[in-house]
DSSP file (Angstrom, degrees, kcal/mol; ACC not computed):
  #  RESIDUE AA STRUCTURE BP1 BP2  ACC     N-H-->O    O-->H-N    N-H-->O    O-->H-N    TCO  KAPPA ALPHA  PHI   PSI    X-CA   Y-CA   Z-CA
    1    1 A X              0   0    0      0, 0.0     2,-0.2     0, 0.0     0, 0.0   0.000 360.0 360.0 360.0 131.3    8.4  -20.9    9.6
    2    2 A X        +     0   0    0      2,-0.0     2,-0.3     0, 0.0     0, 0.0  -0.644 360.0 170.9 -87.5 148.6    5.4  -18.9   10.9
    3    3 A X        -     0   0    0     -2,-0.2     2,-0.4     0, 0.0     0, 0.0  -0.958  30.1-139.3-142.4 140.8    4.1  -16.1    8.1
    4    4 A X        -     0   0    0     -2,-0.3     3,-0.1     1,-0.1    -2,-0.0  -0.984   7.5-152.1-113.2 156.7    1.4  -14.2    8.2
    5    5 A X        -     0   0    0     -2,-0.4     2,-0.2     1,-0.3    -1,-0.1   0.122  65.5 -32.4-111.6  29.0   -0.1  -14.1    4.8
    6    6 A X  S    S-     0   0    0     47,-0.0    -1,-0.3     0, 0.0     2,-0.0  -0.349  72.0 -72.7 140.7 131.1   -2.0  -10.2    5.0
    7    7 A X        -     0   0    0     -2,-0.2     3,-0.1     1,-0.1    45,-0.1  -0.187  37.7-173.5 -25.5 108.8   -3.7   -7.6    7.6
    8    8 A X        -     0   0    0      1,-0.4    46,-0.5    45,-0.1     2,-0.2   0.861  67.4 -12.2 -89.9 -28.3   -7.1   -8.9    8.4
    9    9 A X  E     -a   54   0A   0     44,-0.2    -1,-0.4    46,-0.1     2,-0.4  -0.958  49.7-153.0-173.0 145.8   -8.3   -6.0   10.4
   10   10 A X  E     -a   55   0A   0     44,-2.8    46,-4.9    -2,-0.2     2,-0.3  -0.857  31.9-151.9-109.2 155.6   -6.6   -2.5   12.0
   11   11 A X  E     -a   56   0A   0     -2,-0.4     2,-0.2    44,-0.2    46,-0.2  -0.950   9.9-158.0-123.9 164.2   -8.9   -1.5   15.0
   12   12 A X  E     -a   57   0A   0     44,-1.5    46,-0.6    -2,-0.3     2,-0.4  -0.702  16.1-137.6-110.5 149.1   -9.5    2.1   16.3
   13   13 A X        -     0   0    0     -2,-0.2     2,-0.2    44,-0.1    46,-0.1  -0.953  26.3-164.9-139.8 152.8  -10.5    3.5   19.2
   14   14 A X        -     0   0    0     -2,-0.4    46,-0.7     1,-0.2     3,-0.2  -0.881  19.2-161.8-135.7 143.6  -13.2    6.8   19.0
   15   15 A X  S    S+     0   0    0      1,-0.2     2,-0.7    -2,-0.2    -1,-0.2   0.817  94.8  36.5-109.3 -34.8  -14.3    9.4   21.2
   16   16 A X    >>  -     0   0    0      1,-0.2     4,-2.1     2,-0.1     3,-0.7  -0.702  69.4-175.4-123.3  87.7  -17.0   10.3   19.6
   17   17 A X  H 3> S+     0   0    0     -2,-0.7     4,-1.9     1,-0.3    -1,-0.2   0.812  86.4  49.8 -60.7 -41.7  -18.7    7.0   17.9
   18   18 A X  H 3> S+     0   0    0      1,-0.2     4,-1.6     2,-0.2    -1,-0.3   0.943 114.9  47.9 -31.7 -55.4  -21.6    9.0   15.9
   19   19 A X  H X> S+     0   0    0     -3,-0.7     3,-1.0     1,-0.3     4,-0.8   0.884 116.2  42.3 -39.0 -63.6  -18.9   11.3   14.6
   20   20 A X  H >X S+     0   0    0     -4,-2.1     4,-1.3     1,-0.3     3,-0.6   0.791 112.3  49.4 -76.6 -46.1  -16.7    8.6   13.6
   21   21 A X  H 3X S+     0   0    0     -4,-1.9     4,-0.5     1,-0.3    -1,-0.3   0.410 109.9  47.8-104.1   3.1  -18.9    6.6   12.3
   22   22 A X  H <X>S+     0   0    0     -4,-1.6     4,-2.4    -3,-1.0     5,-0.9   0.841 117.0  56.1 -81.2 -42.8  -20.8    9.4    9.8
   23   23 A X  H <X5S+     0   0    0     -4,-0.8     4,-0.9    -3,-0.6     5,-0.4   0.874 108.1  36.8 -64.5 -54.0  -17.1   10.1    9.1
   24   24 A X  H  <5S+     0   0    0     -4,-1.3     6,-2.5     1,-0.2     5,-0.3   0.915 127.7  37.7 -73.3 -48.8  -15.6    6.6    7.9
   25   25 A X  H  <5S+     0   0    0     -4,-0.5    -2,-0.2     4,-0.2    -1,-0.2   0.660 127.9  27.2 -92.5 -12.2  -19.2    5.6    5.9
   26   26 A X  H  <5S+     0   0    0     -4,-2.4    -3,-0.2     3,-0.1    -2,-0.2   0.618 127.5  36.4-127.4 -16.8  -20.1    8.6    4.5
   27   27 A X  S  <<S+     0   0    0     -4,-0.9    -3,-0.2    -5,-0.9    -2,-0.1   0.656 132.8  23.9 -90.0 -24.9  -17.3   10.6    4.0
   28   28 A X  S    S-     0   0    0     -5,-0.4    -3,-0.2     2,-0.2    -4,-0.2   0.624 102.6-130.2-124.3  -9.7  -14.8    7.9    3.0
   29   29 A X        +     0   0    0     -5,-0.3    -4,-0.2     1,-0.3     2,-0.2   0.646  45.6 155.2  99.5  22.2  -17.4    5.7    1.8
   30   30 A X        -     0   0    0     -6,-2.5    -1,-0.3    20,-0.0     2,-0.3  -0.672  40.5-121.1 -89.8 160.6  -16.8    2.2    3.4
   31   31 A X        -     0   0    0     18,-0.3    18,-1.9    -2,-0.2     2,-0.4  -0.876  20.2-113.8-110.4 125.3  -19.5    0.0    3.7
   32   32 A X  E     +B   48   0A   0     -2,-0.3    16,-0.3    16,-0.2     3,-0.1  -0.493  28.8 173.8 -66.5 108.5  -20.8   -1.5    7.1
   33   33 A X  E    S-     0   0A   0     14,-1.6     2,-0.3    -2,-0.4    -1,-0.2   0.851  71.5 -12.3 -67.3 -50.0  -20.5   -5.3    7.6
   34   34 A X  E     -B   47   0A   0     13,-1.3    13,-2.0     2,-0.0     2,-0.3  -0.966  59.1-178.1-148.7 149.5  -21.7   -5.7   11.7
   35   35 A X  E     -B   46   0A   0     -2,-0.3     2,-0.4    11,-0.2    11,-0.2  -0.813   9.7-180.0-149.9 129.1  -22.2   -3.1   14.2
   36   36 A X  E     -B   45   0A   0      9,-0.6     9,-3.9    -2,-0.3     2,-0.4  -0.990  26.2-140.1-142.4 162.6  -23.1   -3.7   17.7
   37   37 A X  E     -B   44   0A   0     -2,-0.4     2,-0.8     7,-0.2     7,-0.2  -0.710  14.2-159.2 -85.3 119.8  -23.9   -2.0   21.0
   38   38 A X  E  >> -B   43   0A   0      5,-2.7     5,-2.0    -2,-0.4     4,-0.7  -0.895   6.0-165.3-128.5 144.0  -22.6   -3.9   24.2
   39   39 A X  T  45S+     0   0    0     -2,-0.8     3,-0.4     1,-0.2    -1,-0.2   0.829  86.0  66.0 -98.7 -44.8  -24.7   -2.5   27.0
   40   40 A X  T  45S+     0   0    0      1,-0.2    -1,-0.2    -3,-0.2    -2,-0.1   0.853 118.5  17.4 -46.5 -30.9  -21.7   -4.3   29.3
   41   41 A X  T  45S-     0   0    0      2,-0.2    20,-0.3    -3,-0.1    -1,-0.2   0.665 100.6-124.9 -99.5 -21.4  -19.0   -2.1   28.3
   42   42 A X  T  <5 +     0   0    0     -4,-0.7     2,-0.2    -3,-0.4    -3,-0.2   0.881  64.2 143.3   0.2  92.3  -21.0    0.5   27.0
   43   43 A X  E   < -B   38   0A   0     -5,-2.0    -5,-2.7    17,-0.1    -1,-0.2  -0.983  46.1-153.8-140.8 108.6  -19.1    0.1   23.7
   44   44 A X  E     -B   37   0A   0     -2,-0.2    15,-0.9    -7,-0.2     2,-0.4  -0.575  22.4-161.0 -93.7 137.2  -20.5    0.4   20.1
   45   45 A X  E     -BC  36  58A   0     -9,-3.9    -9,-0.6    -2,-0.2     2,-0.5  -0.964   5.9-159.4-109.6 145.1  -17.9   -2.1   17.4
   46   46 A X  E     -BC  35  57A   0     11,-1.4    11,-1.9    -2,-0.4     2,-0.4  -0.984  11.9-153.4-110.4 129.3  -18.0   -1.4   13.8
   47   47 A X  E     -BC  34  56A   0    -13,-2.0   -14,-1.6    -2,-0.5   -13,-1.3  -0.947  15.1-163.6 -90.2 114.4  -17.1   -3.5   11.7
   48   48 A X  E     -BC  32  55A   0      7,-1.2     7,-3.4    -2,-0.4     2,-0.2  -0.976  19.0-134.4-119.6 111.4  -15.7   -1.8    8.1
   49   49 A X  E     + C   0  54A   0    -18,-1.9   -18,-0.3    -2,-0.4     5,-0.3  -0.403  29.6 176.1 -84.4 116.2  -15.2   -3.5    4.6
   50   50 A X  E >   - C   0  53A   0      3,-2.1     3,-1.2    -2,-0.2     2,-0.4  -0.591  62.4 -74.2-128.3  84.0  -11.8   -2.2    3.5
   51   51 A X  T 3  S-     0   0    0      1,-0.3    -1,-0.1    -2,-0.2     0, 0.0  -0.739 114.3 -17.0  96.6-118.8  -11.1   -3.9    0.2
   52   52 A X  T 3  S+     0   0    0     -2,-0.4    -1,-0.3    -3,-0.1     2,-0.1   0.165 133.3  42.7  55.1 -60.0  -10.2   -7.4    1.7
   53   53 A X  E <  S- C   0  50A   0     -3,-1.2    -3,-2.1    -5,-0.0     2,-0.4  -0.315  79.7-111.1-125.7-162.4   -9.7   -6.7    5.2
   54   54 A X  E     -aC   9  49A   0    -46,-0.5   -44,-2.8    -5,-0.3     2,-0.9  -0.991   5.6-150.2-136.3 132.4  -11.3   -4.6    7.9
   55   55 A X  E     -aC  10  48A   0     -7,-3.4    -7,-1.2    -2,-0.4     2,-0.8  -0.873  21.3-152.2-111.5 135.6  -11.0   -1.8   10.0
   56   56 A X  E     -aC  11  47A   0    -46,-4.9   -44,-1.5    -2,-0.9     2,-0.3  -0.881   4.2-157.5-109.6 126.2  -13.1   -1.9   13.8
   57   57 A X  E     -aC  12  46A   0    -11,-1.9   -11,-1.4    -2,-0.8     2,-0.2  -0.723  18.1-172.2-104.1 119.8  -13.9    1.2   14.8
   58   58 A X  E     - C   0  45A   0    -46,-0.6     2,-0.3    -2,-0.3   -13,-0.2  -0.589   5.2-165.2-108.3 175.0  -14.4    0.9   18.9
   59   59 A X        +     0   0    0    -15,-0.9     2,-0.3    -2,-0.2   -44,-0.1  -0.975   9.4 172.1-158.0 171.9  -15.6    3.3   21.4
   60   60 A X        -     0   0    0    -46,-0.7     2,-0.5    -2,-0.3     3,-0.5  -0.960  45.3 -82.1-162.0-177.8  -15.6    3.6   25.1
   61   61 A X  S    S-     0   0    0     -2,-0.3   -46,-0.1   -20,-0.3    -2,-0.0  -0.828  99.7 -12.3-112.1 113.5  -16.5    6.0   27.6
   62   62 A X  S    S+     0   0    0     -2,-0.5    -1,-0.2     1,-0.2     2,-0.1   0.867  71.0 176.3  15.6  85.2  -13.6    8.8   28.1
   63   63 A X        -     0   0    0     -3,-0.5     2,-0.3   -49,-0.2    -1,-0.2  -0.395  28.7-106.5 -93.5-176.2  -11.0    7.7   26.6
   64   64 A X        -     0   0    0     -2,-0.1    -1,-0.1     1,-0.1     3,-0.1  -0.568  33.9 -97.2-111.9 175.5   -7.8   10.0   26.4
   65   65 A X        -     0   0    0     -2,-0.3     2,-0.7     1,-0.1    -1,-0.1  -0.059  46.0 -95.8 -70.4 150.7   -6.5   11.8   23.7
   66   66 A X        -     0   0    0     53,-0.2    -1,-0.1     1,-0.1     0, 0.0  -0.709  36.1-151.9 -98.6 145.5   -3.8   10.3   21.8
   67   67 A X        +     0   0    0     -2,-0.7    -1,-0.1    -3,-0.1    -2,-0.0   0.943  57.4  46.2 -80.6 -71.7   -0.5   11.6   23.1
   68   68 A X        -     0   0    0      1,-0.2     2,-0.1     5,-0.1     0, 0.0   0.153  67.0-116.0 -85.0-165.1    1.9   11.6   20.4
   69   69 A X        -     0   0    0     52,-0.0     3,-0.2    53,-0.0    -1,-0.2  -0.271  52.4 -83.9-113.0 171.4    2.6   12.5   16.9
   70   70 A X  S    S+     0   0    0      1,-0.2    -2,-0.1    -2,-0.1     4,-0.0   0.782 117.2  71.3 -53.8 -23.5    3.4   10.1   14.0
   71   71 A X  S    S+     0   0    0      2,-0.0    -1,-0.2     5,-0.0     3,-0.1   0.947  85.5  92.1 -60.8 -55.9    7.4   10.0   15.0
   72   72 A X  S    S-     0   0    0     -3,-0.2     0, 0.0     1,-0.1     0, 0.0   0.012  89.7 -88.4 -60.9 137.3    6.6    8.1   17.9
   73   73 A X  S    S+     0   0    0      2,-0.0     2,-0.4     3,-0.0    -1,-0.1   0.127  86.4  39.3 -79.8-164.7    6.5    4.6   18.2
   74   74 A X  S    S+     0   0    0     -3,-0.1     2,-0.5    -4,-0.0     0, 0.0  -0.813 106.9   0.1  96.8-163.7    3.7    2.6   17.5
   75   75 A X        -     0   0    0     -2,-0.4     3,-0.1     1,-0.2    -3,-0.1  -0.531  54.0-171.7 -86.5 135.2    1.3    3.0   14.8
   76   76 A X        -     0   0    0     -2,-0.5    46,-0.2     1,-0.3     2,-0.2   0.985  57.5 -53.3 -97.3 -48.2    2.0    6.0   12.4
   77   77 A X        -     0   0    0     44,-0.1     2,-0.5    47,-0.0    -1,-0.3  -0.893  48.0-107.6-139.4-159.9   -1.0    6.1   10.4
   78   78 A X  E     -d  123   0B   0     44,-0.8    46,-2.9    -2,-0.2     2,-0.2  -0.996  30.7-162.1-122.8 131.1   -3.4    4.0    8.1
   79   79 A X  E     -d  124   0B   0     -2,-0.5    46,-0.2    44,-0.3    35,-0.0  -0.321   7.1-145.9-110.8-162.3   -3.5    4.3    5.1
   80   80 A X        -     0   0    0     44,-1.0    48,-0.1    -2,-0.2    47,-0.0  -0.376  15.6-126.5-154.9  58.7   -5.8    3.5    2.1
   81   81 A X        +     0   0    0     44,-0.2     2,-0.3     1,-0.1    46,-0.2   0.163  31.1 172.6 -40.2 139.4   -5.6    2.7   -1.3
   82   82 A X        -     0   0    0      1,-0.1    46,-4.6    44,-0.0     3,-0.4  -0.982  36.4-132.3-161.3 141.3   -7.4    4.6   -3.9
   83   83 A X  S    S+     0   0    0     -2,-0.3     2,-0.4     1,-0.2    -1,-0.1   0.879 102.1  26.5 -60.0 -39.0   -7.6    4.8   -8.0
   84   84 A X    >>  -     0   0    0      1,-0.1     4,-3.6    43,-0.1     3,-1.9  -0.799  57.2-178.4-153.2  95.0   -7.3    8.7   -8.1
   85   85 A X  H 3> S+     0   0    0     -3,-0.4     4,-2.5    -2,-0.4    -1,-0.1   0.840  87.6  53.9 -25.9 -58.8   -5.5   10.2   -5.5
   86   86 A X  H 34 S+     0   0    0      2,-0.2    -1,-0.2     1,-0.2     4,-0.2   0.713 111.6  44.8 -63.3 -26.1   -6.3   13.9   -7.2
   87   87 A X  H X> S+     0   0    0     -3,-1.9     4,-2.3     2,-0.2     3,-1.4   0.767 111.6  55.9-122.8 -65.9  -10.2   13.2   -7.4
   88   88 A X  H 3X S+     0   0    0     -4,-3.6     4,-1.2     1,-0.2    -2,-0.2   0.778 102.4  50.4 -38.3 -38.1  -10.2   11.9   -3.9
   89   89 A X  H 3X S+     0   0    0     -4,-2.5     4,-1.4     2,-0.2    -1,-0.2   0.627 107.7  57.6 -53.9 -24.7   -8.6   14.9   -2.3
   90   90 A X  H <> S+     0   0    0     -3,-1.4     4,-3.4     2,-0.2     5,-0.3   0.967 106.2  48.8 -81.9 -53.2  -11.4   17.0   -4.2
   91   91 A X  H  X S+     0   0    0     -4,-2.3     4,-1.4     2,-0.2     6,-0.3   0.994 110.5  49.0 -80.6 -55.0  -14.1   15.0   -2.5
   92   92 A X  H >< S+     0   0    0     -4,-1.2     3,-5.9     2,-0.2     5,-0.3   0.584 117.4  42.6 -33.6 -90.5  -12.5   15.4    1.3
   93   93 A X  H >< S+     0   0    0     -4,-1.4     3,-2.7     1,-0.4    -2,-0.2   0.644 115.5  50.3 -38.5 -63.9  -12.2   19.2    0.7
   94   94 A X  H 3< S+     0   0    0     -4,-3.4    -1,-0.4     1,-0.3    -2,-0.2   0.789 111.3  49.8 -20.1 -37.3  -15.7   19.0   -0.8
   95   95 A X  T << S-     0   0    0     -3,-5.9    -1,-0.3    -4,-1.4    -2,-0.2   0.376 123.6-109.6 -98.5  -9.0  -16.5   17.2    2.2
   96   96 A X  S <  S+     0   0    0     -3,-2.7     2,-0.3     1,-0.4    -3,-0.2   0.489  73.7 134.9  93.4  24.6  -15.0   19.9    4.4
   97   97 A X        -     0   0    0     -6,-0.3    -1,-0.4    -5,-0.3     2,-0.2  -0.605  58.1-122.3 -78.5 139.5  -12.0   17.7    5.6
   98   98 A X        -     0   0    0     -2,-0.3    18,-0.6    18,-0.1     2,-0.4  -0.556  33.2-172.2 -86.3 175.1   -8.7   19.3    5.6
   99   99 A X  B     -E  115   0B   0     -2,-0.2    16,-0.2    16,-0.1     3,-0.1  -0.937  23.3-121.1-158.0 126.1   -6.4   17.4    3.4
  100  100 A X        -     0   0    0     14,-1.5     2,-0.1    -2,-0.4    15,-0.0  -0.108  48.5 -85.8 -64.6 168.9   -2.6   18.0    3.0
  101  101 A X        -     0   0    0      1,-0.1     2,-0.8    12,-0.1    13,-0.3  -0.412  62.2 -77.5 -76.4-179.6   -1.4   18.9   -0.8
  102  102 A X        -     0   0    0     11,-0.1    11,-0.2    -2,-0.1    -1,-0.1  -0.810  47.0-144.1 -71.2  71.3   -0.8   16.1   -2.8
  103  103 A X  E     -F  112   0B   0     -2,-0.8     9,-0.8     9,-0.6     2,-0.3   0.275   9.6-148.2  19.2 129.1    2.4   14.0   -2.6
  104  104 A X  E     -F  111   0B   0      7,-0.2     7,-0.2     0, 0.0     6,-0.1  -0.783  23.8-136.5-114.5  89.6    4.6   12.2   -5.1
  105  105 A X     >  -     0   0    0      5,-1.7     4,-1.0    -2,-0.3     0, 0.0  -0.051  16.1-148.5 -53.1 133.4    6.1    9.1   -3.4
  106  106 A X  T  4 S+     0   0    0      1,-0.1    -1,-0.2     2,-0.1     0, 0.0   0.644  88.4  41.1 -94.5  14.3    9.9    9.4   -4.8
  107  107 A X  T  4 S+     0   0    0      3,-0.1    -1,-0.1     1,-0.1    -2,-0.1   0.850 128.9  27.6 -99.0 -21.2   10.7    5.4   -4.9
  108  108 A X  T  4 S-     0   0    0      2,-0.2    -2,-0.1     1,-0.0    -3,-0.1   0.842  92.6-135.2 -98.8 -18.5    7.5    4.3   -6.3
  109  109 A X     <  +     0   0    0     -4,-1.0    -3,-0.1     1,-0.4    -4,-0.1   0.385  58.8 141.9  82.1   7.1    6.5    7.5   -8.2
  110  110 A X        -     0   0    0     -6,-0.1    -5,-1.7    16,-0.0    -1,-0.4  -0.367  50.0-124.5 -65.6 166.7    2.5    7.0   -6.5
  111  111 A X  E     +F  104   0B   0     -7,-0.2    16,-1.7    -3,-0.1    -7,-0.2  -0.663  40.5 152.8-105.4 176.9    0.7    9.8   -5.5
  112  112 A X  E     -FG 103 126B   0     -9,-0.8    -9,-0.6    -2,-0.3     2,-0.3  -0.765  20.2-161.7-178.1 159.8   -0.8   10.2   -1.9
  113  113 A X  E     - G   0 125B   0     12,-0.6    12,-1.6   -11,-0.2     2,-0.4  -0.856  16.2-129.5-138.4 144.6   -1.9   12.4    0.9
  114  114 A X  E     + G   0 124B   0    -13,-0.3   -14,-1.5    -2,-0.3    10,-0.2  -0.988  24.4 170.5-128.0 131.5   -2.6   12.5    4.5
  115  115 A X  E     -EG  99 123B   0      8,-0.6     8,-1.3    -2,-0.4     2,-0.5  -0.382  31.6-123.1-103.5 177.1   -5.8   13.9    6.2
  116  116 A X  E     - G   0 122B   0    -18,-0.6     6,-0.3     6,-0.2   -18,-0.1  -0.928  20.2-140.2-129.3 144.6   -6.7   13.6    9.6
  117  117 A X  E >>  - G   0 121B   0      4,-2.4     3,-1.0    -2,-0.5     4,-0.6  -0.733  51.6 -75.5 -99.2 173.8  -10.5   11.7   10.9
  118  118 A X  T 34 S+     0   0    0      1,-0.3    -1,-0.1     2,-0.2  -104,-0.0   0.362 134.8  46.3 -66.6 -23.1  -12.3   13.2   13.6
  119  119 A X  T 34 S-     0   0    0   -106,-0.1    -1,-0.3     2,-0.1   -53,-0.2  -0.302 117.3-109.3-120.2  37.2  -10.2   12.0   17.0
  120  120 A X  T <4  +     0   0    0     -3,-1.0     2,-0.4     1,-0.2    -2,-0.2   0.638  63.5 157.3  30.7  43.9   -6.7   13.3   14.5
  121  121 A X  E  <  - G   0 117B   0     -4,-0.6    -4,-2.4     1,-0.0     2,-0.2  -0.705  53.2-108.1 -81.4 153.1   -5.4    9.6   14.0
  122  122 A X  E     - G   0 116B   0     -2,-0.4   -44,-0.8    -6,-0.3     2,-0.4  -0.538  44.3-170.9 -61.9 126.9   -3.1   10.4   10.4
  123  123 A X  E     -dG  78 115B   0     -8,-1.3    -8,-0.6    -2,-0.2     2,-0.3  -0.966   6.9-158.0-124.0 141.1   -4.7    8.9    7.6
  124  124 A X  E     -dG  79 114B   0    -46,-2.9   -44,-1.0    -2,-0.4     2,-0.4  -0.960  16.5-156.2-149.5 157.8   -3.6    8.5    4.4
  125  125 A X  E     - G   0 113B   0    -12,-1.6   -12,-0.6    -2,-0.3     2,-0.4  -0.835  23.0-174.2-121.7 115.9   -4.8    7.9    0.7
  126  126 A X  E     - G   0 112B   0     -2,-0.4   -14,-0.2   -14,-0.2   -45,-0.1  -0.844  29.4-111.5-157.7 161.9   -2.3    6.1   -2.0
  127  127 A X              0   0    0    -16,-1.7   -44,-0.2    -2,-0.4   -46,-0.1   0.345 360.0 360.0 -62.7 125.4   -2.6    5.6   -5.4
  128  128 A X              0   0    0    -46,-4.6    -1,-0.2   -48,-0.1   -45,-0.1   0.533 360.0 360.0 -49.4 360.0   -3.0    2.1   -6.3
């Protein structure tokens, strides 16, 4: 039986890599493993420590806007684990993100939220 035993990495695609990448590390605070330019593609990667796993953050040269909404299939957002949901919202809005109100999941009883990052992929934060 094939299994896989956990997410190693979500990738992204960015229109604006500066943006994104002030966004991800300094606003949500992950920490940069690798980043490189390739001159072929002219395509910046990040590479982004998320607990475990990774998220890679691409870019490329005009890409288009993403069409649908979360209802649609495909991926609906990413989310994020965090100790305190409530203290976490404070610092987006501090941080001049908008940030939906606060959530109370009703099967697990966590809290969580969804924000949006710079190119409006659905994000979301919940409580570990």
């Amino acid at each position: 039986m094939l299994t896989a035993s956990k997410i190693h990495h979500v990738a992204i695609i960015v229109s604006d890599y500066q943006r994104s990448k002030r966004f991800y590390t300094e606003t949500l605070g992950l920490e940069i493993i690798a980043e490189a330019y390739r001159a072929e593609r002219q395509s910046y990667k990040l590479d982004l420590k998320v607990g475990d796993g990774q998220l890679e953050v691409f870019s490329f040269p005009e890409t288009p806007a993403r069409l649908t909404r979360p209802e649609a299939c495909g991926l609906r957002h990413l989310a994020f684990s965090v100790k305190d949901v409530p203290a976490f919202i404070e610092g987006l809005r501090a941080r001049g993100v908008p940030v939906e109100d606060m959530r109370i999941d009703e099967y697990t009883g966590k809290k969580f939220t969804f924000f949006r990052d710079p190119d409006d992929l659905p994000l979301e934060v919940y409580e570990e």
